[in-house]
N, C-alpha and C positions, 0 to 999 in steps of 0.2 A: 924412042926411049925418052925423049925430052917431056913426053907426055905424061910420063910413069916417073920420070926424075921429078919433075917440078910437084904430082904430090906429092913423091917421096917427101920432098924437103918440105911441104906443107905439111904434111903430117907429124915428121920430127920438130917440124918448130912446133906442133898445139901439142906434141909430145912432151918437149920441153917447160911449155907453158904451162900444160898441167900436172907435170914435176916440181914446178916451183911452187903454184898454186897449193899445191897437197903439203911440202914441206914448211910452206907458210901457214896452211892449217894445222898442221902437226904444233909445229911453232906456237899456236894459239891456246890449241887445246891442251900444251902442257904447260903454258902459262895459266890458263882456267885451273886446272889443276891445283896446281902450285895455291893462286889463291884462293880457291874453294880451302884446300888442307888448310892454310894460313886463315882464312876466316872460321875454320869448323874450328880449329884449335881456339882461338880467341871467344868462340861462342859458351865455350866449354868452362874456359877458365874465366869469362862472364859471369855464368850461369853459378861457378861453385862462390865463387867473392859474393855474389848477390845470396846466397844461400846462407853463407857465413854472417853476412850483414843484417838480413830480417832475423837471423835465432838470434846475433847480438843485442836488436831491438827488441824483439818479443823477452827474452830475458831481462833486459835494461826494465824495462814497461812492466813486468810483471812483479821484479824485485821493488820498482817505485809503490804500486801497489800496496803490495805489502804492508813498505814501511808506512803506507799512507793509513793504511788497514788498523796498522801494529798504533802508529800512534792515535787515531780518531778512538780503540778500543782500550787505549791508556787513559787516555781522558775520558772516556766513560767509567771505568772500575776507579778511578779517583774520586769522581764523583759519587757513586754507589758508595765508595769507603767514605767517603765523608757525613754519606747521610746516615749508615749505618752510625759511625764514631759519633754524631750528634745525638743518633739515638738514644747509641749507647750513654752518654751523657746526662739523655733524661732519664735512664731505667737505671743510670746509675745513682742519680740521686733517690729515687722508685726503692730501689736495693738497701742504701742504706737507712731511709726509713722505717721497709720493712725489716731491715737489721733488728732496728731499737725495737721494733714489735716483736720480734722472733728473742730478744734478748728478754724481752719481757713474761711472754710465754715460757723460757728456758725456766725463768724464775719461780713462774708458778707451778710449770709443771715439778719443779724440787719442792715448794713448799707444798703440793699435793701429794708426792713419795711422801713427807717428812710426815704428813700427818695421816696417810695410809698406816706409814710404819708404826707412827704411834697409837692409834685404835687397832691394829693385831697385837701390839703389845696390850694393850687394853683389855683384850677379847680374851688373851692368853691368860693373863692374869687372872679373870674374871671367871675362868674356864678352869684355872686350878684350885679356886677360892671354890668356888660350886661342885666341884668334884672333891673338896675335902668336909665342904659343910656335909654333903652325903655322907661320909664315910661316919 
């Protein structure tokens, strides 16, 4: 029996040795665990701050834009207004020239009514004087 005893206890000892072995991989693998979740969680809440951070840039960056847009197309409609406002300044002098001409014409064309109206009184007259020389 001493033959069957001494494996017995060879046995239980790599019994026990691979009891411990196993509880030391257990051991391991719930620490992998542990920091796998702890790194997936941290991956995660990486991932949304980084997401948050490029739409804060992409917004920042596109509102600069804008204003850069807003103000390069202020200083062009200034400039258009200005050349327009000069223009208008030559066509305004243009204007009131043609005022004084158009004041001028107003005048003729009344002194043209006036002497319209006075050859149909003319005509009138001339037309009851002939119609009574007839009679």
């Amino acid at each position: 029996m001493e033959i069957i005893n001494p494996q017995l206890k060879e046995l239980e000892r790599k019994q026990e040795e691979l009891q411990t072995t196993v509880a030391y991989m257990r051991g391991e693998i719930d620490q992998i665990r542990h920091v796998a979740r702890d790194t997936t969680r941290q991956t995660i809440w990486q991932f949304i701050i980084f997401t948050v951070t490029i739409s804060a840039v992409m917004l920042g960056g596109l509102k600069y834009q804008a204003d850069v847009l807003q103000k390069e197309m202020d200083l062009h409609f200034k400039g258009v207004d200005q050349q327009f406002s000069s223009v208008d300044q030559k066509f305004g002098l243009v204007d009131q020239r043609f005022s004084s001409v158009d004041q001028k014409f107003g005048s003729m064309e009344k002194r043209l009514d006036a002497m319209e109206k006075n050859l149909l009184l003319r005509f009138d007259d001339l037309k009851q004087e002939v119609r009574q020389s007839r009679k």
